[in-house]
C-alpha angles and dihedrals in degrees: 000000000000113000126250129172144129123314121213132195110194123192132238114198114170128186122165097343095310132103124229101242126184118212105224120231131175091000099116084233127093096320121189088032130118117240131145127271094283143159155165131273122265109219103261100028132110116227086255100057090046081050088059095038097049090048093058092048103048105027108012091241121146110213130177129217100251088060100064120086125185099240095175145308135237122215089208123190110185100148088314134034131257148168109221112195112210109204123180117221112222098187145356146189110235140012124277120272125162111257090183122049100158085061092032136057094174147009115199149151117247130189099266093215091051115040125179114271087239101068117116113269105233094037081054082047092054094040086059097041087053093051096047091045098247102157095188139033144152120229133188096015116137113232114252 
């Protein structure tokens, strides 16, 4: 049986040694944890242009291609299983709102190298593969 799940793109926005983080709220997920500005695929859509389209919808940032650098991905089993994308935003036109405050309580910057105990695990574990330059890792998967 060929695989099929959920695809996710997560945002890495960096400014002066701290990442933009978004406090979830009313999701059913993980509410009241910290994660990045993220999302699915839409069918028919790269990873980039669900990057740009995800950054306008959460955060109002306009944000080009060429700004937008892998910086690693995440094969995630957590009752299901996923692929998370972690791409790192060079650059961007705008600063950060929340454009979605029934998802969305907060929008901060948070020292990168010293994240808040409630962020979601997996989403920590991506933030620190994308610092030390590990470009691929597997999170949630029992040992056999």
């Amino acid at each position: 049986m060929r695989a099929v799940f959920p695809v996710t793109v997560h945002l890495l926005f960096f400014r002066d040694d701290k990442a933009l983080l978004s406090r979830r709220k009313a999701t059913g997920y993980m509410d009241g944890y910290y994660s990045v500005p993220a999302g699915h695929l839409d069918g028919g859509e790269t990873v980039t242009q669900a990057a740009i389209r995800e950054a306008h919808e959460e955060t109002g940032l306009s944000l080009r291609p060429v700004a937008i650098d892998f910086a690693c991905v995440l094969h995630r089993h957590e009752g299901d299983e996923r692929i998370d994308f972690f791409v790192r935003v060079r650059d961007w036109q705008g600063e950060p709102v929340n454009t979605e405050p029934h998802k969305c309580d907060e929008l901060r910057w948070c020292e990168a190298k010293a994240l808040p105990e409630n962020i979601i695990p997996y989403v920590w574990q991506g933030i620190l593969n994308s610092l030390d330059g590990v470009a691929f890792g597997e999170f949630g998967w029992a040992e056999k």
